[in-house]
C-alpha positions in Angstrom: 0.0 0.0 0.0 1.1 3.2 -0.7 1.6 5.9 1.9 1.8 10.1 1.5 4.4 11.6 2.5 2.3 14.1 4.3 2.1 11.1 6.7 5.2 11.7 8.5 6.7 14.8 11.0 8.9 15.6 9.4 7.5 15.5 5.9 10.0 13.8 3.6 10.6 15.1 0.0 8.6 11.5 -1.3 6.3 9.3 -0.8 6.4 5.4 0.5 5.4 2.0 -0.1 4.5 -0.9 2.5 4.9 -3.8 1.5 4.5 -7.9 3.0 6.8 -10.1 2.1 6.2 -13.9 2.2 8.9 -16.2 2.7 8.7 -19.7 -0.1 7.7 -22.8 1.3 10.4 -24.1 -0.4 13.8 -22.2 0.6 16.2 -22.6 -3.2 19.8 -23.3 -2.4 22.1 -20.6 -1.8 26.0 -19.7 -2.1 26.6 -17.2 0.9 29.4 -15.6 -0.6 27.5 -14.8 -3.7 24.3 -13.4 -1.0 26.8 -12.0 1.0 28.6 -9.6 -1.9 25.2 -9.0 -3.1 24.0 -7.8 0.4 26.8 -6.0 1.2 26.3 -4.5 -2.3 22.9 -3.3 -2.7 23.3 -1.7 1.2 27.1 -0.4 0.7 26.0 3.3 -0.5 23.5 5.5 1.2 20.4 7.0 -0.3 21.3 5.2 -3.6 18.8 3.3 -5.5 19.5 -0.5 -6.6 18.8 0.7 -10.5 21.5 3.5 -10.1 23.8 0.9 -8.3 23.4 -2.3 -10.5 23.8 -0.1 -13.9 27.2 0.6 -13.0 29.0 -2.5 -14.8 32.0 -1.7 -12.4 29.7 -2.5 -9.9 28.7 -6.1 -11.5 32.3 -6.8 -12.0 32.8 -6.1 -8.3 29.9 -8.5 -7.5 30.9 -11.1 -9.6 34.4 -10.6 -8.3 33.8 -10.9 -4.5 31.3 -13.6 -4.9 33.8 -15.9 -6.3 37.4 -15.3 -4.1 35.4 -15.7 -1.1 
């Protein structure tokens, strides 16, 4: 559901989504170094969108990169 930003003191400059997650009832295999560089990531720069971040091919390199010297 979408919420206004007029919802929040202070107001912010956009508005916000909540949304409910589900977890699968069956959990897929994962490699944790590949979750872990892609964690660390899509959370590594602040107030940046995952579009702006993942369009960056330095970025994928660096993904791909950690994911497999770990």
């Amino acid at each position: 559901m979408d919420v206004s930003k007029r919802d929040f003191i202070p107001c912010p400059k956009v508005d916000s989504s909540v949304v409910k997650i589900h977890p699968k009832v069956n959990v897929p295999s994962v490699d944790m170094n590949e979750w872990w560089a892609f964690t660390r990531t899509c959370f590594s720069k602040k107030n940046k969108t995952l579009g702006a971040t993942f369009k960056q091919k330095k970025k994928a390199y660096e993904l791909f990169s950690e994911a497999h010297n770990e």
